[in-house]
DRENKETOR-820920 format. One record per residue (C-alpha): x, y, z. Coordinates in Angstrom, 2 decimals. Layout:
N
@xx X, yy Y, zz Z
...
% end
This chain:
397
@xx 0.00, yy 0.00, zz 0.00
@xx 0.89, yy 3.34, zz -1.13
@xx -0.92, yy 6.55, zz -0.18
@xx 2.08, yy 8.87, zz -0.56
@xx -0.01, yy 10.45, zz -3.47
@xx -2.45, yy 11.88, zz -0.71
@xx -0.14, yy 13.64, zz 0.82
@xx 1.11, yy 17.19, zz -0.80
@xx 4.33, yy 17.65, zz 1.42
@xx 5.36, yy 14.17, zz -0.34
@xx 5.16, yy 15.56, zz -4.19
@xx 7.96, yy 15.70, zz -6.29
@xx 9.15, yy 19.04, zz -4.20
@xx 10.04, yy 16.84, zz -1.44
@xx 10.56, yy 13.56, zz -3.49
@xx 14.11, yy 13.28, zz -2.13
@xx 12.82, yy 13.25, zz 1.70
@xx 12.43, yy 10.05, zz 3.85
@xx 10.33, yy 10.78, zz 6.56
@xx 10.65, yy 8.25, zz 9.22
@xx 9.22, yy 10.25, zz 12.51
@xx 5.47, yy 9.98, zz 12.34
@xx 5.71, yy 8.86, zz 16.10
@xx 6.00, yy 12.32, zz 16.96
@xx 3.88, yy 13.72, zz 14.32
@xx 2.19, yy 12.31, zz 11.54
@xx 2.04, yy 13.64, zz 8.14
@xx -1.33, yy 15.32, zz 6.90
@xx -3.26, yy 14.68, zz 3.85
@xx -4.42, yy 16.98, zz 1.32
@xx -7.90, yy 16.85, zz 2.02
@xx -7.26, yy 18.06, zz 5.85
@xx -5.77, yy 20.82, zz 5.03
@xx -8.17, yy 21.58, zz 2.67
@xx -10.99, yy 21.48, zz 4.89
@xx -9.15, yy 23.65, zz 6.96
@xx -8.78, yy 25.90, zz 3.97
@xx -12.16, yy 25.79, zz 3.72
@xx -13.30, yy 26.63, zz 7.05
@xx -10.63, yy 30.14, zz 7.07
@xx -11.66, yy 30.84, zz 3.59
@xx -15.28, yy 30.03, zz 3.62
@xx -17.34, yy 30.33, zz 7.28
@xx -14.57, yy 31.49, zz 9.51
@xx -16.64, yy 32.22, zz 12.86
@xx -16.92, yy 31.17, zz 16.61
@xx -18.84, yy 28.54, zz 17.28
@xx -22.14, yy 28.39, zz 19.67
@xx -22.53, yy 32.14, zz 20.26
@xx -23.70, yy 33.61, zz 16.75
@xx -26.92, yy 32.67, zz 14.89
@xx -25.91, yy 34.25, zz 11.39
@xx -24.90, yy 31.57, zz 8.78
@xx -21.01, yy 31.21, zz 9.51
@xx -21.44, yy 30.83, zz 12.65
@xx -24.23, yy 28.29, zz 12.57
@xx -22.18, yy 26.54, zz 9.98
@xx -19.09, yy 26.20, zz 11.97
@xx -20.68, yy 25.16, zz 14.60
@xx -22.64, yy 22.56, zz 13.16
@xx -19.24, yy 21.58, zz 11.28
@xx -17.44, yy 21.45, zz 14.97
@xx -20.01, yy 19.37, zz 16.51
@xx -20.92, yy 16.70, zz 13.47
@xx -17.22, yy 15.55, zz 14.63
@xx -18.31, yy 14.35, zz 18.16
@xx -20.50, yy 10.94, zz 16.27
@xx -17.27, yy 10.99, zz 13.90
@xx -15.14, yy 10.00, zz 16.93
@xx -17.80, yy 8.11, zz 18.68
@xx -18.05, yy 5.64, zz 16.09
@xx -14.53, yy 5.37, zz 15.13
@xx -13.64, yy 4.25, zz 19.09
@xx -16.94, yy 2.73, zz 19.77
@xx -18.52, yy 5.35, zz 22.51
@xx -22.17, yy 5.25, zz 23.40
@xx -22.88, yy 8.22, zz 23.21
@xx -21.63, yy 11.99, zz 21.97
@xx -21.32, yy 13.73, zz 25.29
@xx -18.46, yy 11.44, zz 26.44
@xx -16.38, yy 12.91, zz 23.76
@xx -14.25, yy 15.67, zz 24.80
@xx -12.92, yy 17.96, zz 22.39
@xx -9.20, yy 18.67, zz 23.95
@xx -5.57, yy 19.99, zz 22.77
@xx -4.24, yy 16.86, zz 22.56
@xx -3.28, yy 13.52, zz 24.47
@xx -1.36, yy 15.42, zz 27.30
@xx -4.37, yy 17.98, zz 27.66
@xx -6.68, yy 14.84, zz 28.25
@xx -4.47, yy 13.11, zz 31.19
@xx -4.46, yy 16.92, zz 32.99
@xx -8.78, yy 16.96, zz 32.90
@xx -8.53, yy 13.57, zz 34.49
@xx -5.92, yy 14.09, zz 36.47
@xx -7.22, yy 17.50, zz 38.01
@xx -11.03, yy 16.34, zz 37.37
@xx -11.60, yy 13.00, zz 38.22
@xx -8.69, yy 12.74, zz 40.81
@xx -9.45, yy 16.16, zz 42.14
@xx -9.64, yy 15.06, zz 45.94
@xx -7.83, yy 11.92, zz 45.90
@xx -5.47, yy 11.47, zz 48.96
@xx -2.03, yy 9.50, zz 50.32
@xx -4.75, yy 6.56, zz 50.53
@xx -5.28, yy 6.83, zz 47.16
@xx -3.15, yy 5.35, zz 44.10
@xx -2.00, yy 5.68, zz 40.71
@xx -0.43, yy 2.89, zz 38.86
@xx 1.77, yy 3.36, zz 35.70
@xx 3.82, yy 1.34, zz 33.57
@xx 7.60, yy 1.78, zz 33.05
@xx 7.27, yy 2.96, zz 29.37
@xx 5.05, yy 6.01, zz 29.94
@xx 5.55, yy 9.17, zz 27.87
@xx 6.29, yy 12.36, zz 30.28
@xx 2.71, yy 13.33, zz 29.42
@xx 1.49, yy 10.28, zz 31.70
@xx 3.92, yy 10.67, zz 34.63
@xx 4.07, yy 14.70, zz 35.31
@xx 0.57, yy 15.29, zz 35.59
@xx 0.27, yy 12.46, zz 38.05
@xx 3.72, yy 13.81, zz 39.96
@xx 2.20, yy 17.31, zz 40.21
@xx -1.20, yy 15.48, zz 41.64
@xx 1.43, yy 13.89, zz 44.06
@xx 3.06, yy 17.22, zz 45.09
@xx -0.19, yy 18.52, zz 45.73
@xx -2.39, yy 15.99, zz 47.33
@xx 0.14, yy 13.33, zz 48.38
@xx -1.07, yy 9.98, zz 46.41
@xx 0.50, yy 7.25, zz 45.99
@xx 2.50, yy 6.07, zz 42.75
@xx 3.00, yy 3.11, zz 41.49
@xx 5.31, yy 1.96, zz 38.79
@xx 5.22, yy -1.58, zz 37.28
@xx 8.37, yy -2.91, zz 35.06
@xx 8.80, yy -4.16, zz 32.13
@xx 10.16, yy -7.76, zz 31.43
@xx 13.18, yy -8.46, zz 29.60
@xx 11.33, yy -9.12, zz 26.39
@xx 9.54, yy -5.43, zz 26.79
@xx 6.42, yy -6.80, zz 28.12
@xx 4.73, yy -5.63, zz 31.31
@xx 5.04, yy -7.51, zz 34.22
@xx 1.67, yy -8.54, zz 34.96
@xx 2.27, yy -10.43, zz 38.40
@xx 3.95, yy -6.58, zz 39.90
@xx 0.46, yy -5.08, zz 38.43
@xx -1.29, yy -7.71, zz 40.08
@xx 0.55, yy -7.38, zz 43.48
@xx 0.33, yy -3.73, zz 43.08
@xx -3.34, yy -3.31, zz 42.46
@xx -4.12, yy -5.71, zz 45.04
@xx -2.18, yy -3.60, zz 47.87
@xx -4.40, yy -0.27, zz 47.12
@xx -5.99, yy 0.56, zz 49.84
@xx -8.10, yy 3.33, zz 48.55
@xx -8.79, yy 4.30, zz 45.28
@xx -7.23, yy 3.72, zz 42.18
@xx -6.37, yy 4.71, zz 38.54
@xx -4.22, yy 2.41, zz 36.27
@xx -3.10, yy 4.67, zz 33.43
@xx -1.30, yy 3.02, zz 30.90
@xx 0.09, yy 3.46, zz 26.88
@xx -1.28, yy 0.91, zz 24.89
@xx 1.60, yy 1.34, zz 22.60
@xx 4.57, yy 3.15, zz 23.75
@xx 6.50, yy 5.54, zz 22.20
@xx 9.45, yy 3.96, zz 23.05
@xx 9.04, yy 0.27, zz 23.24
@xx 6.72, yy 0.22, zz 20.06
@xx 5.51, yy -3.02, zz 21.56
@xx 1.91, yy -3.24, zz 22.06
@xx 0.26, yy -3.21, zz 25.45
@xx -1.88, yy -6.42, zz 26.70
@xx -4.53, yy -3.83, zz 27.43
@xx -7.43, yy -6.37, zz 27.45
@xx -5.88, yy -8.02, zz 30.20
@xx -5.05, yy -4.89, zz 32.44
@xx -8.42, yy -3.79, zz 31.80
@xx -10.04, yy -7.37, zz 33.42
@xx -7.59, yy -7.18, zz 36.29
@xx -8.33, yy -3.76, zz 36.88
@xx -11.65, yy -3.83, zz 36.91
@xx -11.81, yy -7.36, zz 39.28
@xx -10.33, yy -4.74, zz 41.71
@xx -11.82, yy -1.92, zz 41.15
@xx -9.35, yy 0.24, zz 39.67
@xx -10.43, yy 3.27, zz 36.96
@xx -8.88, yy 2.52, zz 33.79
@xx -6.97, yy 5.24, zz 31.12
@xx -5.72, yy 4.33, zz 28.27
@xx -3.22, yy 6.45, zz 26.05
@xx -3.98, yy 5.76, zz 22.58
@xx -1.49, yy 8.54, zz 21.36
@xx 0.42, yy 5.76, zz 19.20
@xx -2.50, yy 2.68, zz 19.16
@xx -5.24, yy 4.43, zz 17.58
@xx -4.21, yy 5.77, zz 14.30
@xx -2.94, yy 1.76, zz 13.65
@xx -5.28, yy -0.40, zz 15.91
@xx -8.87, yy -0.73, zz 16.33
@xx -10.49, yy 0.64, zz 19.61
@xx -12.59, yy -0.36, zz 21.53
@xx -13.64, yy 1.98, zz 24.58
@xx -15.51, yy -0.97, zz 26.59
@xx -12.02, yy -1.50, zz 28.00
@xx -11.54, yy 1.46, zz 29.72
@xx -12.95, yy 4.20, zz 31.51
@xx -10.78, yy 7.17, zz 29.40
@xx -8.70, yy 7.25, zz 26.69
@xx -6.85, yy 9.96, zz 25.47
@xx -5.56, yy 10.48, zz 21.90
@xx -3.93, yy 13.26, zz 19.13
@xx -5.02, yy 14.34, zz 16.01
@xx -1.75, yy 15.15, zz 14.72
@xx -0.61, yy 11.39, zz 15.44
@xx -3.71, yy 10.07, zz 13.28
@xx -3.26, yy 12.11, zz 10.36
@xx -4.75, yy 15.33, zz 11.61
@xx -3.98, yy 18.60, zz 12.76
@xx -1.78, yy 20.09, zz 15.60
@xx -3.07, yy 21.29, zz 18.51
@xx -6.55, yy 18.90, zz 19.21
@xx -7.62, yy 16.10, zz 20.37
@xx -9.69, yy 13.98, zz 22.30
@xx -10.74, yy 12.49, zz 25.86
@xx -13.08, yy 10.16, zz 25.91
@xx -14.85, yy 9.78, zz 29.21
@xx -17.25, yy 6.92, zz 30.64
@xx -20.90, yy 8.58, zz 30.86
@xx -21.03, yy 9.75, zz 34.41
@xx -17.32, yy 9.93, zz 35.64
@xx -16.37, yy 13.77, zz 35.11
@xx -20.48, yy 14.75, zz 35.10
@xx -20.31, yy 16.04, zz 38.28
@xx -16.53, yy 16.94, zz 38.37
@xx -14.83, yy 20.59, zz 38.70
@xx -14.19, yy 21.49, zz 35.82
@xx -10.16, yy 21.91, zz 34.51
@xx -10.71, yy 25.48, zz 32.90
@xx -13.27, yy 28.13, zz 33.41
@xx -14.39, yy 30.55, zz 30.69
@xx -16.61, yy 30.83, zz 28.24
@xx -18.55, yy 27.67, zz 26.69
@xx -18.20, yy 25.81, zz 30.02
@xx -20.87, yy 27.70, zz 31.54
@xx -24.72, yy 27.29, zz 31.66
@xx -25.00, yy 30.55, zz 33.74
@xx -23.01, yy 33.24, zz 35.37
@xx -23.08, yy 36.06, zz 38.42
@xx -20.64, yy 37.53, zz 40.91
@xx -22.27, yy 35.03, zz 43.23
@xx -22.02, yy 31.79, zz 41.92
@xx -21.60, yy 30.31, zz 38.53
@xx -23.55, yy 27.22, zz 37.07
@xx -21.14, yy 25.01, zz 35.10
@xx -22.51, yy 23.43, zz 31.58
@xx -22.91, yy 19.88, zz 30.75
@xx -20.92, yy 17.61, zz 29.60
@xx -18.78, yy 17.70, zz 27.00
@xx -18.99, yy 21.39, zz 26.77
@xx -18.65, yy 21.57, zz 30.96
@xx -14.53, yy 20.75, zz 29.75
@xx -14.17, yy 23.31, zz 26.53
@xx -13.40, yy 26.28, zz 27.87
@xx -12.92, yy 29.37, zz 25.57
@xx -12.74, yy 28.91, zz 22.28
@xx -11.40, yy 26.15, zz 21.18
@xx -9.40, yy 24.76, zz 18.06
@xx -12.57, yy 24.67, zz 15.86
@xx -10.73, yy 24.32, zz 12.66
@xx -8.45, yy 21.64, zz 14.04
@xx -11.37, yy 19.55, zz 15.31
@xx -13.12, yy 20.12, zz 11.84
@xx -9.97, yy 18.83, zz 10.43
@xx -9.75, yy 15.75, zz 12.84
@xx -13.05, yy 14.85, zz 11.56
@xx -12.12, yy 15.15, zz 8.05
@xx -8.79, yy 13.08, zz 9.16
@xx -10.35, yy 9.80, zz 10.58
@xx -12.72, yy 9.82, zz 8.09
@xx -10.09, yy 9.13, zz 6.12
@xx -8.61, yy 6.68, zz 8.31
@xx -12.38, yy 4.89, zz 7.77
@xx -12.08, yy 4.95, zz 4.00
@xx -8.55, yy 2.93, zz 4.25
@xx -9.13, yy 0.78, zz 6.52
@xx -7.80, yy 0.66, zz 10.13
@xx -7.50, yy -2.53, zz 9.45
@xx -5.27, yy -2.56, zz 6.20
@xx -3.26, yy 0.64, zz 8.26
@xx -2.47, yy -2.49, zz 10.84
@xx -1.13, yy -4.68, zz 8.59
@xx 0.55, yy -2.11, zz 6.24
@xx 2.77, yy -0.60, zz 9.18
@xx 3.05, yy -4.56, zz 10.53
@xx 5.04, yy -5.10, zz 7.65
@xx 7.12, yy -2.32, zz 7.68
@xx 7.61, yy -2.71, zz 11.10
@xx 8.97, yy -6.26, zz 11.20
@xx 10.80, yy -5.26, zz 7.46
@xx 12.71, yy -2.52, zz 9.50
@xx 13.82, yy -4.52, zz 12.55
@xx 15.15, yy -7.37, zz 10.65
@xx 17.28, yy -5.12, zz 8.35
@xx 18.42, yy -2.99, zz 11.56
@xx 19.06, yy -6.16, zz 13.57
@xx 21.16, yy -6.99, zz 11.01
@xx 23.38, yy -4.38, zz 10.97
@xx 26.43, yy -5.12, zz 13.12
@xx 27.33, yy -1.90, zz 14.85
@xx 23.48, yy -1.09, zz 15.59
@xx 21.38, yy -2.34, zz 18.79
@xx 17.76, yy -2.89, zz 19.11
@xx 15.65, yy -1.95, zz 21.84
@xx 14.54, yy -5.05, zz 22.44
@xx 15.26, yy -6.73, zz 19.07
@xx 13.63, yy -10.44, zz 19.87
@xx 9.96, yy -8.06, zz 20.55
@xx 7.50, yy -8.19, zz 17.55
@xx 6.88, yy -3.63, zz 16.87
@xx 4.07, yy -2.05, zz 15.86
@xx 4.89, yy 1.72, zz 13.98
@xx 8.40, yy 1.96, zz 15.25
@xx 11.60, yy 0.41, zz 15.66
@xx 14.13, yy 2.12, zz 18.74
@xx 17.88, yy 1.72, zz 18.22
@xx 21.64, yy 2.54, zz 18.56
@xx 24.71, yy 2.84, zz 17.47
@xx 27.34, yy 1.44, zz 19.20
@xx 29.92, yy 3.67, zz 19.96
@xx 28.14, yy 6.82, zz 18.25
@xx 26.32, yy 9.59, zz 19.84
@xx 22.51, yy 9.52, zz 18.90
@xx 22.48, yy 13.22, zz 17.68
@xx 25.45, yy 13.06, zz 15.03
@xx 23.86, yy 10.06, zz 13.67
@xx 20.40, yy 11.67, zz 13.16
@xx 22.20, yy 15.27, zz 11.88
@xx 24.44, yy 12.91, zz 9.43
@xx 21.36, yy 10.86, zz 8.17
@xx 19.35, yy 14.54, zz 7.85
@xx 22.40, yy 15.05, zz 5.38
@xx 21.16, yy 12.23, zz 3.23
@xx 17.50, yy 13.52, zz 3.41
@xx 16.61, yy 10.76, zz 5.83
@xx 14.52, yy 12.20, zz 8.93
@xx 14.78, yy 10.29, zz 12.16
@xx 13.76, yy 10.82, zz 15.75
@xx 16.89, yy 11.31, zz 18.26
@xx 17.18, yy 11.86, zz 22.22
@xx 15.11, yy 10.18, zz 24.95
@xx 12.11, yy 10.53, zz 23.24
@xx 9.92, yy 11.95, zz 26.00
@xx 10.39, yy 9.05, zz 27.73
@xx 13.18, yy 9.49, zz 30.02
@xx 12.61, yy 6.63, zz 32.53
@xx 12.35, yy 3.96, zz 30.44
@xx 15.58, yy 4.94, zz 28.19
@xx 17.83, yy 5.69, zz 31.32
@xx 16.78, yy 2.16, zz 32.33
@xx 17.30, yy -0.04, zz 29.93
@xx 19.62, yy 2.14, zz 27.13
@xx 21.40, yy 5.01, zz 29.58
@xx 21.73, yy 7.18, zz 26.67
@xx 20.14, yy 9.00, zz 23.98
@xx 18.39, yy 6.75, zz 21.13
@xx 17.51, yy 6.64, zz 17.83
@xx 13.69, yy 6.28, zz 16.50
@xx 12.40, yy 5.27, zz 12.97
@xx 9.00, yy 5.55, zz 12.77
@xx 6.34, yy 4.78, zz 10.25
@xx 2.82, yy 6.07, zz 8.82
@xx 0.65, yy 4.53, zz 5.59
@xx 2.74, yy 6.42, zz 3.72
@xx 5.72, yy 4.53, zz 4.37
@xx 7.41, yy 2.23, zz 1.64
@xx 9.91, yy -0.50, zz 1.88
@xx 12.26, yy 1.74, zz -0.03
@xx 12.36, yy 4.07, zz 2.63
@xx 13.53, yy 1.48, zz 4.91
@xx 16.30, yy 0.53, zz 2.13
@xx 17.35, yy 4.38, zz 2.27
@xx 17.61, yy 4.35, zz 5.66
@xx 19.84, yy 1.42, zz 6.15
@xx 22.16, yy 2.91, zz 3.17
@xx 22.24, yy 6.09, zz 4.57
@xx 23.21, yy 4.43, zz 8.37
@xx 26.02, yy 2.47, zz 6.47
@xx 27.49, yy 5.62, zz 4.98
@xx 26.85, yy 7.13, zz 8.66
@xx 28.60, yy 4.34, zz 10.40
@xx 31.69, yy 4.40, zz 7.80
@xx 32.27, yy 8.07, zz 8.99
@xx 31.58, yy 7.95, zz 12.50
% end
């Protein structure tokens, strides 16, 4: 499969350019930012306050997304889709909403691969309010440990969240998330789910979780939105994140009567064109296939870790591990930064550092690594470039 055609930053201007770093952002498709054209060019106006025809346009354009999203991750219903700024935007309303009086008898339970965006908010909460965190390894063979989550879950004596990436930025092996829902749930525990990385490639399925949190820019979609979705009833009564306008049913110096939900958790005005766009984006997604996306970046996936693995001075982060979207690496005896600036040379575009994902690096790597990630657009023959280009990298360095 093939869709480099859809996208215009892939024409023949950039035909020289391997982009391998849809991890941290995907590419967009023409018809995205077309619709986004559209809605600048066309009915640019606020949404839920006029009643002249832009604005009743837009806004009926911003909220024909929420079904959009319901159906693509099998909600219920529209309300428990929250329009937000992205995956780290969602973990802060849940964190600061739904955890909003949690105590020291209280706990939080992450996984050792979490992305900054699930560990600060939670530290912060910590600072604050003085729960507990819990952290559960990773096996040798990058899985999770499920016996620590077990022994973990069962010694909460209060409440408790498990928040978890179903596939990590920086494992790019996929989460048993089926099973941490059931033993959650035999215990009690509130479930999150990061989908950041697993829903642009994997179907979802929202019965297995209380929240989960995703980006439109990692599904093909614009910067700067994206969504929480929340179990009907668990942040209905909650204080809200934000306060402002659009969050409010009614206000005076006296007291202020918050909206429903979703609205109760949009305050101001929010990234209308971007969730336009997002709509526009999994669409898209729907048209492909999630499906075919699955097995499209499967085979890439394994393709890439086979020819890496057998390159002598490079080292896979945890090369035995089947990968879903991304392979993490080394080089032995190179510094991860002049290999990505000397592959940049060769038009080749790589992810380099720690990856937002400090903990788990320091752990098991204790440096700086190296990330090639894929999207739909993403050929064999990129792969090919890339190992060429890290041979001509390796002869120099």
């Amino acid at each position: 499969m093939n869709k480099k055609c859809d996208f215009q930053i892939l024409s023949d201007l950039n035909d020289d350019c391997v982009y391998l770093d849809s991890a941290a952002t995907s590419l967009t498709p023409r018809c995205v930012t077309d619709k986004i054209g559209e809605y600048y060019n066309c009915y640019n106006a606020n949404i839920h306050r006029g009643i002249h025809d832009w604005a009743e346009r837009a806004t009926g354009e911003y909220e024909g997304v929420r079904p959009i999203v319901k159906e693509f991750i099998g909600a219920d219903q529209d309300k428990e889709i929250v329009f937000t700024s992205g995956t780290t935007h969602g973990i802060n309303i849940v964190a600061n909403c739904f955890c909003s009086d949690w105590t020291s008898k209280d706990t939080v339970i992450l996984s050792e691969a979490e992305h900054h965006a699930n560990i600060v908010p939670w530290q912060q909460l910590k600072a604050r309010q003085g729960l507990r965190i819990e952290v559960i390894p990773l096996l040798p063979d990058g899985h999770l440990d499920f016996n620590r989550l077990s022994m973990a879950i069962q010694q909460v004596k209060g409440r408790c969240i498990v928040s978890m990436s179903i596939l990590p930025n920086a494992t790019g092996i996929m989460l048993d998330y089926q099973q941490v829902s059931q033993m959650s749930r035999d215990h009690g525990a509130t479930v999150l789910f990061d989908g950041a990385q697993s829903v642009p490639r994997v179907k979802s399925d929202v019965s297995y979780c209380d929240f989960l949190v995703f980006s439109g820019h990692k599904i093909y979609g614009p910067t700067g939105v994206g969504i929480l979705y929340a179990g009907d009833g668990l942040l209905d009564e909650m204080p809200p994140y934000m306060g402002g306008g659009d969050m409010i049913k009614s206000v005076r110096f006296e007291r202020t009567t918050y909206n429903d939900m979703p609205w109760r958790y949009e305050a101001g005005t929010t990234n209308i064109a971007g969730v336009i766009g997002l709509g526009v984006a999994l669409n898209w997604v729907e048209n492909i296939g999630i499906e075919n996306i699955y097995q499209h970046e499967k085979e890439i996936s394994d393709y890439a870790q086979k020819q890496l693995n057998g390159l002598d001075r490079v080292s896979v982060l945890y090369p035995e591990a089947e990968k879903l979207g991304l392979v993490v690496f080394t080089v032995n005896e190179a510094q991860s930064v002049d290999v990505a600036t000397l592959l940049n040379t060769q038009g080749v575009a790589v992810r380099s550092g720690y990856l937002c994902a400090e903990p788990i690096l320091v752990s098991q790597v204790g440096r700086g690594v190296l990330r090639a990630s894929f999207g739909i657009y993403t050929t064999q023959d990129d792969i090919d470039r890339l190992i060429d280009a890290l041979n001509k990298v390796m002869a120099i360095l």
